[in-house]
C-alpha positions in Angstrom: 73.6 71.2 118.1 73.9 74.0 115.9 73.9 73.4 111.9 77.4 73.6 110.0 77.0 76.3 107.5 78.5 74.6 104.3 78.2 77.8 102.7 80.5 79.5 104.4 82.7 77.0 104.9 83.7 76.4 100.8 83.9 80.4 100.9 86.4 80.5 103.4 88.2 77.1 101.9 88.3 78.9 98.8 89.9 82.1 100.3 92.6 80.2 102.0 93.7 78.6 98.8 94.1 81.9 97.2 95.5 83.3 100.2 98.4 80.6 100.4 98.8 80.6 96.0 98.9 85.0 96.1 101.3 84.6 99.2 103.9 82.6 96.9 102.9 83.9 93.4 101.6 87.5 93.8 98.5 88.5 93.5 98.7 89.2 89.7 100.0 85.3 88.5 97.2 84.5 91.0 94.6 83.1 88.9 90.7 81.5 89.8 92.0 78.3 88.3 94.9 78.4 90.1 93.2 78.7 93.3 90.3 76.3 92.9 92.6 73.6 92.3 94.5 74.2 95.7 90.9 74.7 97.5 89.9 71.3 95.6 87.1 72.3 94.9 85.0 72.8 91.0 85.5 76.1 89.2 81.6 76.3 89.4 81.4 76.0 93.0 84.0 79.3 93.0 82.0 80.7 90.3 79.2 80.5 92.4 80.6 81.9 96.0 82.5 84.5 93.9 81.2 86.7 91.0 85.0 87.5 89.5 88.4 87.9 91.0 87.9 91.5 92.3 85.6 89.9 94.6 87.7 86.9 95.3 90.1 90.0 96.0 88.1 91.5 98.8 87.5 88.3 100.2 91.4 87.6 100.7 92.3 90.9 102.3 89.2 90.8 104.0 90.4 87.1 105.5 94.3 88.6 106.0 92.6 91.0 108.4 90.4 88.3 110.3 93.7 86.7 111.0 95.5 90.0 111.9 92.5 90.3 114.5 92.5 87.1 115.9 95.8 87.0 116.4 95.4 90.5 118.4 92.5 89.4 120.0 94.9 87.8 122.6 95.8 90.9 123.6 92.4 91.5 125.2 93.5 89.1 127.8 96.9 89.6 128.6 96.5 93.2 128.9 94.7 95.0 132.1 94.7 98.0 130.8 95.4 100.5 128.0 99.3 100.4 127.9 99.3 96.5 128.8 96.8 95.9 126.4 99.3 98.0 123.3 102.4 96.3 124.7 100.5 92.9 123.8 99.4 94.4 120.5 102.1 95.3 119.5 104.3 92.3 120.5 102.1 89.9 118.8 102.1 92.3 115.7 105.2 91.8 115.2 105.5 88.3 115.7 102.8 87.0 113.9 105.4 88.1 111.0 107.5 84.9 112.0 104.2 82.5 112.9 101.6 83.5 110.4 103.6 85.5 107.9 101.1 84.9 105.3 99.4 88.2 106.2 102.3 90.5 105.8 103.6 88.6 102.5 99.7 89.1 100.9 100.1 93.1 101.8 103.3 93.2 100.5 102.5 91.9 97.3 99.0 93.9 97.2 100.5 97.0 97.9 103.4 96.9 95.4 100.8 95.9 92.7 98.2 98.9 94.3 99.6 101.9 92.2 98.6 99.8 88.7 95.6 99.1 89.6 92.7 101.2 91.0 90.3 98.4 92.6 93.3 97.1 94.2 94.6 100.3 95.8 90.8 101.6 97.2 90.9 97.8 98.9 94.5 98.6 99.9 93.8 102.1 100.9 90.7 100.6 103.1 93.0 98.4 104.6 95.8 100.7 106.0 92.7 103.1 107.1 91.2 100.7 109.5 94.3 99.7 111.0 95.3 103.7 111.5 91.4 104.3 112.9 91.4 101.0 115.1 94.9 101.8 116.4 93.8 105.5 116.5 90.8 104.7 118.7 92.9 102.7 121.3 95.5 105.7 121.6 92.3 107.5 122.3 91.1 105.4 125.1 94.6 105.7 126.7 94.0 109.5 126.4 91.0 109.3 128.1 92.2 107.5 130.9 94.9 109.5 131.3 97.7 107.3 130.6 98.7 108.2 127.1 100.1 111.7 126.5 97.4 114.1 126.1 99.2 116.0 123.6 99.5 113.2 121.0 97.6 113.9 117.8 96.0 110.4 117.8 95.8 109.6 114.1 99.4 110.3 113.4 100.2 108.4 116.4 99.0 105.7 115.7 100.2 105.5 111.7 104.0 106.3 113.8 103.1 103.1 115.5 101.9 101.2 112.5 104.9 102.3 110.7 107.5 100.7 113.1 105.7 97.5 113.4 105.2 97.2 110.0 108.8 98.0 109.3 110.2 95.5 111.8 107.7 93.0 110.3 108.2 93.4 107.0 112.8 93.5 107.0 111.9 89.6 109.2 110.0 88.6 106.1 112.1 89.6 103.5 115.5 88.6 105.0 114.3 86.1 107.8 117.2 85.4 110.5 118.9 88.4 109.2 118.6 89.9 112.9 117.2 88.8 116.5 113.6 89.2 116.0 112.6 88.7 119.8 115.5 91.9 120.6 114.3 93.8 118.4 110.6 93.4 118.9 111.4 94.3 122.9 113.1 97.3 121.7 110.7 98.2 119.3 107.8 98.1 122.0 109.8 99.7 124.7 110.3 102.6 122.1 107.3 103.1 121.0 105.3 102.6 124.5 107.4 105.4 126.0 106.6 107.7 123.1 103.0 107.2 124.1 102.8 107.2 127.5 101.9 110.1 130.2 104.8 111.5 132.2 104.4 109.7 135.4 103.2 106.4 133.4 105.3 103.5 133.7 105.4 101.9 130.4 105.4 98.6 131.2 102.4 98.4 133.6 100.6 101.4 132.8 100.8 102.4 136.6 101.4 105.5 138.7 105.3 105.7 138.7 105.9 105.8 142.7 107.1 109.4 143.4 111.1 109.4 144.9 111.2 111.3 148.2 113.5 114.7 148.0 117.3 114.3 150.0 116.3 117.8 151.4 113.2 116.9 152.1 
């Protein structure tokens, strides 16, 4: 049976609790005392799995991406192929903003606060950089296998696609109810899956669109 690493399991406890406190308060009436009594756990023990809160900081985004991942990780099965496997992405990007919005309310508040302060906006800067280069790279595979237009500038495709997402995600958490998230998620993925995809691609499979037979021929 493999040993429970009680390390790492404070760490992330800890993280959570700041997580859930920035999410309501911001991350700048977000305070170590203020997360170690929603972790319940000493100040000491916080002390010791974190040097300051910088690097409580890094640990937060750092955990707001691991959910962002898992939650995109589904993808990987649902999709068969390049353009199945965005569809998915991109679906579950956008609704994670109505089942897990903690994500999207800790960037919000991160990157409003980034500007004032310069640790905040190179971890904020990271951030928006690996979702552009992992996006980026999967455009690229589609490229590659021929069903993603070949003419796409990969990077700024894929901070088009972040954009829209984000957008979508972002008006659901401010206003939530204030339109028909499910509608406008299918729109927003049929949109943006046509945009990439190869003439002859259908966008919803990724297949060969079946070629219609000429009347004169």
């Amino acid at each position: 049976m493999a040993r429970l690493d009680i390390n790492a399991i404070r760490r992330r406890q800890i993280i959570d609790a700041a997580v859930a406190v920035m999410a309501e308060k911001g991350w700048a009436e977000t305070s170590i005392d203020e997360a170690t009594r929603r972790a319940e756990v000493s100040r000491g023990l916080v002390s010791y799995h974190f040097r300051d809160k910088a690097d409580l900081l890094s640990g937060v985004l750092a955990r707001c991406q691991e959910i962002f991942n898992e939650s995109v990780a589904q993808a990987q099965f649902e999709g068969q192929n390049p353009v199945a496997t965005m569809r998915a992405v991109t679906r579950i990007s956008i609704e994670l903003a109505k089942v897990n919005p903690v994500p999207y309310e800790v960037f919000v508040q991160f990157t409003a606060s980034a500007k004032r302060d310069p640790r905040l906006g190179d971890e904020i800067r990271a951030l928006w950089e690996g979702f552009r280069r992992t996006t980026a790279a999967a455009i690229r595979a589609g490229q590659r296998a021929g069903v993603f237009r070949a003419d796409l500038d990969a990077d700024a495709a894929a901070a088009r696609h972040i954009g829209a997402v984000t957008g979508v995600a972002l008006q659901w958490l401010l206003e939530p109810g204030a339109f028909d998230l499910e509608e406008t998620e299918r729109q927003t993925v049929d949109m943006l899956m046509r945009y990439l995809v190869a003439e002859g691609v259908d966008p919803v499979t990724g297949l060969a669109t079946p070629v219609t037979a000429s009347l004169d021929g």
